[in-house]
N, C-alpha and C positions, 0 to 999 in steps of 0.2 A: 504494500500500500504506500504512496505518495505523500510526503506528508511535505508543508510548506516553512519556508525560513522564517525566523522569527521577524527579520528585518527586511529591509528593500534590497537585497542582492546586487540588483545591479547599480544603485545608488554607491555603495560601500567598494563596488569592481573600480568606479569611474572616480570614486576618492582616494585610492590605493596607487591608481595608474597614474592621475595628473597631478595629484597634490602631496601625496606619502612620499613616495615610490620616486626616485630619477630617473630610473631606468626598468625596464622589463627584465631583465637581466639578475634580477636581486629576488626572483623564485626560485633560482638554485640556492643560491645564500639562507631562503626560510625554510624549504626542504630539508636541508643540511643541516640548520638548529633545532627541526621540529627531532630528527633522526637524532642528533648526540644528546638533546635532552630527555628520550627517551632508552637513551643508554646510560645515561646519567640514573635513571630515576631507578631502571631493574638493578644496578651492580649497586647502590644504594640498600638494598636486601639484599642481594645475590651478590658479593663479591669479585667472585669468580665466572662470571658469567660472561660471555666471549661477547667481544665488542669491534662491530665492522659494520659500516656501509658501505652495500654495494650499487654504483647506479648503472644502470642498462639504457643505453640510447638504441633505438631504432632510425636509421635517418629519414626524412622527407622521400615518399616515395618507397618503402623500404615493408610496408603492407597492403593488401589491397584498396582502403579508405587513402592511402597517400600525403596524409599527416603523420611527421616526426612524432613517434612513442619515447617518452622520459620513465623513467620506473626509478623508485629511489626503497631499496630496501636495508630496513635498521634491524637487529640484533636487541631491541631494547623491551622495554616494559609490557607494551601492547596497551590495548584498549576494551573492556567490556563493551554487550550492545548500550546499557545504560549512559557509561563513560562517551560513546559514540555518540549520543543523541546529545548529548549535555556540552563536549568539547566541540565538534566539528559544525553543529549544525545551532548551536546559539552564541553570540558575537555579545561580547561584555558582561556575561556574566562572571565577573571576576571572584563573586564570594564561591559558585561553587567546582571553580577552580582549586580556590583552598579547600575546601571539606573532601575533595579530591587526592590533595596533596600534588598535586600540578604545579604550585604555585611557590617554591622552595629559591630559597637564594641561589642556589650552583646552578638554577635552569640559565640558559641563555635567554629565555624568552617565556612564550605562553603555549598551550596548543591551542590548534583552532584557527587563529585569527592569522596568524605564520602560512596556514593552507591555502586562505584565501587569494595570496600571490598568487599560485598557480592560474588563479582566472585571468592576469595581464596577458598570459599567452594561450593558454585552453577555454575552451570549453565547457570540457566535461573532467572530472577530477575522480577516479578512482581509489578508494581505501580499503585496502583487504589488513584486518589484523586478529591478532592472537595475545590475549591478554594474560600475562604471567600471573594473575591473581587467579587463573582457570576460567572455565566458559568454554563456549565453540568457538571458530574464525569466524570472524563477520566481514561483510562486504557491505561500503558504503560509498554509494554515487552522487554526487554531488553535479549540478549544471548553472549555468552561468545565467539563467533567467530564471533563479531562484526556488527551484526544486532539487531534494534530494531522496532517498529510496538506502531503504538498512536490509537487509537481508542474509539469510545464509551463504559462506561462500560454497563455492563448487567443489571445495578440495578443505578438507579439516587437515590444518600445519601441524608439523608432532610438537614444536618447539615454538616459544612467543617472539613477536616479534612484529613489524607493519611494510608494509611497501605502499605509497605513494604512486600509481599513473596517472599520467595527463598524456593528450593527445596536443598538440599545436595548431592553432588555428591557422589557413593557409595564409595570411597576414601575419605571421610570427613563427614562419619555417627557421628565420635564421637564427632565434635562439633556443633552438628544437633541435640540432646536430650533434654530432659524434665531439668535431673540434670545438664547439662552442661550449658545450657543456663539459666538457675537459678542464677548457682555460679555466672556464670561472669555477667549476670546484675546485679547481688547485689556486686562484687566486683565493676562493674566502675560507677552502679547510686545508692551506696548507699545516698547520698549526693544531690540527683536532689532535688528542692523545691517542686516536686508536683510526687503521688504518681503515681507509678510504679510496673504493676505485671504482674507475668507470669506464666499461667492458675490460675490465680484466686488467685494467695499468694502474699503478698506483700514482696518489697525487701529495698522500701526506709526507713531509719531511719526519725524522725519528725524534723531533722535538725544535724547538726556540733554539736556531742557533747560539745563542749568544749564550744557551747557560751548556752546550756541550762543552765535554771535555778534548784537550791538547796536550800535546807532550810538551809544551813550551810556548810564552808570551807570544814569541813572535810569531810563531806558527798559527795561534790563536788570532792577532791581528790579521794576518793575511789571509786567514780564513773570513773572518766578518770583513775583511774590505771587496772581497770577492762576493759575499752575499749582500753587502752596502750595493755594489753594482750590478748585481741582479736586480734590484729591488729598483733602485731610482735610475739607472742607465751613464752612473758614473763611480770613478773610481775616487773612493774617499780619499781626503786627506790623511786623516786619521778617523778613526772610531772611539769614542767616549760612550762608558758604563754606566745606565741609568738606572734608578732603582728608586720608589717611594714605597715603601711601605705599607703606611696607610692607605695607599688607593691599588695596593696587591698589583705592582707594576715593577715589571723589571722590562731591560729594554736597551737598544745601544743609538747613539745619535752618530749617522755621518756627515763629517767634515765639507764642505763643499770643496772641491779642488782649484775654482773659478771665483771673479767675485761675482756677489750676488745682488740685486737690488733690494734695497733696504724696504723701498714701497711694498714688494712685492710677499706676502706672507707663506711662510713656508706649510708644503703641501706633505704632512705625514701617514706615517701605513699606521694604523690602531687596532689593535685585536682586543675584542674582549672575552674574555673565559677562552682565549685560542682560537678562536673566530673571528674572520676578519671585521671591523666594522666598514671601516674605510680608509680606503688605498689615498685619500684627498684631503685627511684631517686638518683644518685649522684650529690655532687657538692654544697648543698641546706646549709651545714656549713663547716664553717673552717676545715680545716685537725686537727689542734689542740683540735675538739670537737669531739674523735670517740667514746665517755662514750657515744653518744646521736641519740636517732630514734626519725623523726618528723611525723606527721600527721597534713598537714596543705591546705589552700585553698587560692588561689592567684587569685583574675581577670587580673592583670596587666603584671604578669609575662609572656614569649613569649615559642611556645613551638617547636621544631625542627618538621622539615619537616613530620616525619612519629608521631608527635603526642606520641611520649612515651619518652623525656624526655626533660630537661630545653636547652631554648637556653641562651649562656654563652655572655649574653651583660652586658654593664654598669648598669642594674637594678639588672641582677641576684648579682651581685659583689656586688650594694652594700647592697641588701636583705641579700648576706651570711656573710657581717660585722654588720650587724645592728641583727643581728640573735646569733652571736659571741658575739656580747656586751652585748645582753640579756643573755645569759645563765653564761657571767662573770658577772655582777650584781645579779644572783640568788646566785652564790656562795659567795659572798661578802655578802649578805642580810642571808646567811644559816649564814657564821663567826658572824655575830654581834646579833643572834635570837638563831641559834638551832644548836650551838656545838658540839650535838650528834651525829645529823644527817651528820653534815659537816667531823666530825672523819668518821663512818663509809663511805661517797661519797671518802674520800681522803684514804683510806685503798683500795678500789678500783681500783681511777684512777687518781692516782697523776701524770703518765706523762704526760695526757693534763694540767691538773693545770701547770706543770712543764714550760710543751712547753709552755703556757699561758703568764705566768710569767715571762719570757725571755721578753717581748715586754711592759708587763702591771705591770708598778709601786703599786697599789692597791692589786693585786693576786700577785703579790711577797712579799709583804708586809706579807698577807696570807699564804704565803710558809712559810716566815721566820719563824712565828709564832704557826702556828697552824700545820705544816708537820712536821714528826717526821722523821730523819736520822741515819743513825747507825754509833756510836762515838764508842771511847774507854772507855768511862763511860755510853754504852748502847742508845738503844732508847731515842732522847730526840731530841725536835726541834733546830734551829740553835740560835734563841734567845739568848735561855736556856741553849745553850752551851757555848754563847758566855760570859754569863754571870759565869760560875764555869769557864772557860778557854781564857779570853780576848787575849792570846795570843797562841794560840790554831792552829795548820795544818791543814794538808788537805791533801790524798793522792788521784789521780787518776786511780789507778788499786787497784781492790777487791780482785787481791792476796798480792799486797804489803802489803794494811791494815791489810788482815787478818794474815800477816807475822809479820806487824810493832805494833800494838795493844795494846798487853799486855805489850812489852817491851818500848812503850814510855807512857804508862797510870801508869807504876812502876815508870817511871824517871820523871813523874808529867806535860808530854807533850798530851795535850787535842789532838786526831787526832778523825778527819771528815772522814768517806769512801765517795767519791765524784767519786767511778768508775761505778756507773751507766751513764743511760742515762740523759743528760741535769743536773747532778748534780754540774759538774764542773762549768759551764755553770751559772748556778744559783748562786755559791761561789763567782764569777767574779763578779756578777753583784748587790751582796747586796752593797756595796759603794752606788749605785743611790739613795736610798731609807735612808742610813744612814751612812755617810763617814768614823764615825766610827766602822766597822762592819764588815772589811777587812780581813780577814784572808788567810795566804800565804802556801804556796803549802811544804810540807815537802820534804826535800833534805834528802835521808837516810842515805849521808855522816856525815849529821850537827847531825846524831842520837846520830854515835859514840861517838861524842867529850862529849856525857852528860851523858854515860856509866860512874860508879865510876869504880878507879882504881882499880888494884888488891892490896892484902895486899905487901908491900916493899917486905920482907922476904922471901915471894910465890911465888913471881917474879923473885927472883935473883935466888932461886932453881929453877926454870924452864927455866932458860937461858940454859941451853943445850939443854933441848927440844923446846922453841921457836926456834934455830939455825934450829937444824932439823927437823922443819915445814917449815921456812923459804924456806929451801931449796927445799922439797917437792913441795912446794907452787908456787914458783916463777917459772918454767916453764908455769906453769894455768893463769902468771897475777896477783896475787893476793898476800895480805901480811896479815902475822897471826898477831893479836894483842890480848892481854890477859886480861880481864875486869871482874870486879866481878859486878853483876847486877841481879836485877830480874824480870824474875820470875825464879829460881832455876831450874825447870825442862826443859828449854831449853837451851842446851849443847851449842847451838854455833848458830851465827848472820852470814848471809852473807849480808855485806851492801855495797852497789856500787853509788855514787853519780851520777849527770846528767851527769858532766864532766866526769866521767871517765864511764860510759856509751857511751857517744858521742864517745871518744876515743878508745874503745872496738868496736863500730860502723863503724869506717875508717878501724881501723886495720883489721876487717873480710872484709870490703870492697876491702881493697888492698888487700890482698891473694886474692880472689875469682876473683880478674878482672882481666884484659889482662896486657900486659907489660906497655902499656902508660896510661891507667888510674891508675898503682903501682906504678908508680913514681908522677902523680897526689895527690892520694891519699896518696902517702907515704908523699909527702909536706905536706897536708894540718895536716897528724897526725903530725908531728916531729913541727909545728906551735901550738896545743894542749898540752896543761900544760899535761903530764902524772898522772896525779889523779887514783891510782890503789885501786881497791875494795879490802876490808875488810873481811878475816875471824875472826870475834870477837868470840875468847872463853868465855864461863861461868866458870871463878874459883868457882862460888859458885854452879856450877852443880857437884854430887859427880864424874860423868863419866870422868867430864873434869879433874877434881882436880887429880882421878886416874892415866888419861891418862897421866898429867905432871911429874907425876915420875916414870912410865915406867924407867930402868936402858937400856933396848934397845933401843935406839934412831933409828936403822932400824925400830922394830914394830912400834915405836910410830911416825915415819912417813906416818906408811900405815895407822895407826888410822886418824891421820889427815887427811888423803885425804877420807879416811871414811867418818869425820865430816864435811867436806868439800862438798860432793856428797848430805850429808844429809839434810845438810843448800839451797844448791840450789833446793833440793827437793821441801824443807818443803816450802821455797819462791816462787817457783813455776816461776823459772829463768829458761830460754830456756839453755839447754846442748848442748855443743858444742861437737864435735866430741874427743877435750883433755878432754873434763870434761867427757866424756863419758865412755875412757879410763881410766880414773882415780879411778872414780867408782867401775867399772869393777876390777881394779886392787887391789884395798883394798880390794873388797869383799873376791876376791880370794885370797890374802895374809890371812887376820884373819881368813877365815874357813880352809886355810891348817897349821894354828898355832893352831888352835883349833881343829884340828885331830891329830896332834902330841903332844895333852898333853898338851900343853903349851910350848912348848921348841922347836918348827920349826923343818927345814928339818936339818941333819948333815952335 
């Protein structure tokens, strides 16, 4: 007799498939748990009681109906008719699950509602079982438009145990094959304790890599970086030992061998109870650790509704700080053992070290020492800078340094590029770890004052042409000052302090804005010490020395605004619509002086 589901059948198929479910492909994966938690639950009495699933594929075309046959038979507990009608055929009834005893912490899951995958690809859903508590075999038919049918089966089993068919709808042949259904049992039961095949090949490894035994460290490393590159499709760095506890997780992290993007969150394998959850976990470490791919196995950890990936409670939290601490301990443990290896990890991926060490007294420690920064005396840690440079800067933008470099490494001023990321950040924060260890931020005003003078003599000859730069100049904001310095081959400095930055900042503010923020803004500038930026000539560049005795103070004003245009260039200073024109305007003065010979227009 016919008897009807309790709920909407196909309501629950079409919420499994589009909203649970990612993929059709995760009916092997519930098959799989339905089968090991029913060998869980018989050697839970029975000790001894032999534990094996086996699956049989029929391919597409492979019986006369010409729908791919899946069969999944378990070795486990079995099912009464009673237990039949109570697990298979009513959906949420979770209490009499428990008076069941179905409902046990070491299950992976539930029964019942794990079968109902089977409908993303079938049809019709076949249950033949033999229940270890005694009873006959029963057969139960289950269809995807909400009828099912209990009945005797055709063949009484000597021994308990269930087998699971589906047939594949002709819409879902291709995850109904021999090779398909291979891959993904050995993707989600590599890891089951007790063996698992499908026609006759086995899929389960003899256990978690990570806790087999080796005759030797290194034999054991080279073994997990060969199952690190099975897994994710590269060859680790190194492999670090995870292990919480509390969330029954052991587990090994690999090394990435590349750097990695920090936006990008790392995608890890999660097994729970030795079952895969997902080959794609996020979340499982710190954002600060994206150098790092886990492969790990958790009983304690909770898993979201449709089963592929971590629920975000107060264990997963504190599993991904207790997970963080390890992997900052291996890198402390690399500094104080194998140097090499710690160079080449930090060549890699120093902005987690970086980001790290923002929070962790120990890895800044490690930063200071062992990362190397790019100074105006080259590659060299902060230590070791601080050490040739006790009173040493610091610049935050990678055009200033590469502008400010040469010319304060001549005048004997150590400067730090700190315009990456987290570099600033890290400058700020060595005080913690060593109070004296401070080093201050370069003002490019303060550069000037350490520029040597020009020669007297030089100077008083070029007082006609400082006049007319001056004059050139002062429309742009800006005042020429004449410095003999090296390196010889840079003609000219444009150096601007914070202050008269700030004050270059109001003023573009008030032109661009409306009438009452002009008068706003015009306050707050005219309250602003005016501090105006620097063209610093090179007297000891030959160009510059040339240009000061120019006898035409017109040319050697458009020279200036030349050296002028060039300095902002080369500094990599945002050009303002005057500086723009200005440019513009030398170019075209020297090339129409250098079409006429040298003697201009008449």
């Amino acid at each position: 007799m016919d008897n009807a589901f309790q709920v909407d059948l196909r309501g629950v198929v079409d919420l499994l498939s589009r909203h649970l479910y990612s993929s059709p492909r995760v009916y092997v994966r519930e098959l799989l748990q339905n089968a090991t938690d029913a060998i869980t639950a018989r050697r839970a009495a029975e000790p001894g009681a032999p534990a094996a699933v086996t699956v049989t594929v029929t391919d597409p075309g492979g019986d006369a109906r010409g729908g791919g046959l899946v069969s999944v038979s378990d070795t486990g507990i079995g099912l009464t008719e009673h237990e039949v009608h109570v697990l298979l055929a009513t959906i949420g009834r979770s209490s009499k699950r428990d008076e069941l005893g179905f409902s046990r912490h070491e299950f992976l899951g539930q029964f019942g509602i794990g079968l109902l995958s089977g409908f993303l690809v079938a049809d019709e859903i076949t249950v033949e079982t033999r229940s270890a508590r005694g009873g006959p075999t029963i057969r139960w038919t289950g269809t995807s438009d909400g009828r099912y049918r209990v009945e005797p089966a055709a063949t009484e089993w000597a021994e308990p145990g269930t087998t699971v068919t589906l047939r594949a709808r002709p819409d879902a042949a291709e995850w109904v094959t021999g090779r398909t259904v291979t891959e993904l049992a050995r993707l989600y039961g590599a890891l089951l304790p007790f063996e698992v095949t499908v026609n006759g090949r086995g899929v389960t490894l003899d256990g978690p890599p990570w806790l087999a035994g080796h005759a030797s460290p290194a034999a054991r490393r080279s073994a997990l970086r060969a199952y690190g590159e099975e897994q994710f499709g590269f060859v680790p760095l190194d492999v670090v030992d995870l292990a919480v506890p509390e969330a029954g997780l052991t587990g090994v992290a690999c090394i990435l061998p590349a750097p990695a993007n920090p936006a990008v969150r790392g995608a890890h394998r999660v097994y729970l109870k030795r079952m895969l959850l997902s080959d794609s976990a996020d979340g499982l470490l710190p954002d600060w650790a994206f150098f790092a791919r886990c492969v790990v196995d958790a009983t304690e950890l909770r898993p979201t509704a449709g089963r592929e990936a971590l629920y975000d409670d107060d264990l997963l939290a504190h599993t991904r700080d207790e997970l963080g601490r390890q992997l900052r301990d291996w890198l402390v443990r690399l500094a104080e053992t194998e140097p090499e290896r710690l160079r080449a990890f930090l060549a890699l991926h120093h902005l987690g070290v970086k980001a790290l060490a923002l929070h962790d007294d120990d890895l800044l420690r490690l930063v200071d020492r062992r990362l190397e920064f790019e100074t105006s005396a080259g590659p060299m840690t902060l230590a070791a800078f601080r050490a040739v440079h006790p009173q040493g800067r610091y610049t935050t933008s990678v055009d200033e340094f590469r502008q400010l470099a040469a010319v304060s490494a001549a005048q004997g001023v150590g400067l730090v590029n700190a315009g990456y990321v987290h570099d600033a950040e890290i400058l700020a924060a060595l005080p913690r770890i060593d109070p004296a260890a401070r080093l201050d931020r370069l003002d490019p005003g303060e550069l000037a004052t350490r520029l040597g003078p020009a020669d007297p003599d030089a100077e008083l000859r070029a007082r006609p042409f400082l006049a007319a730069a001056a004059r050139a100049l002062d429309p742009l904001g800006c005042q020429v000052v004449l410095r003999d310095f090296d390196p010889a081959a840079l003609p000219a400095l444009y150096l601007t302090s914070r202050a008269a930055r700030h004050h270059a900042e109001l003023r573009d503010a008030r032109d661009a804005g409306d009438e009452l923020w002009a008068d706003v803004l015009g306050a707050l500038e005219r309250s602003v010490a005016a501090d105006r930026p620097s063209l610093v000539l090179n007297h000891r560049n030959p160009l510059v020395w040339r240009v000061t005795g120019l006898p035409d103070l017109s040319l050697a004003a458009t020279a200036v605004e030349a050296l002028y245009g060039m300095a902002l260039l080369h500094g990599h200073h945002p050009l303002r619509p005057a500086d723009t024109a200005a440019l513009n305007r030398s170019f075209l003065g020297l090339l129409d002086w250098a079409v006429q010979g040298g003697h201009g227009r008449d």
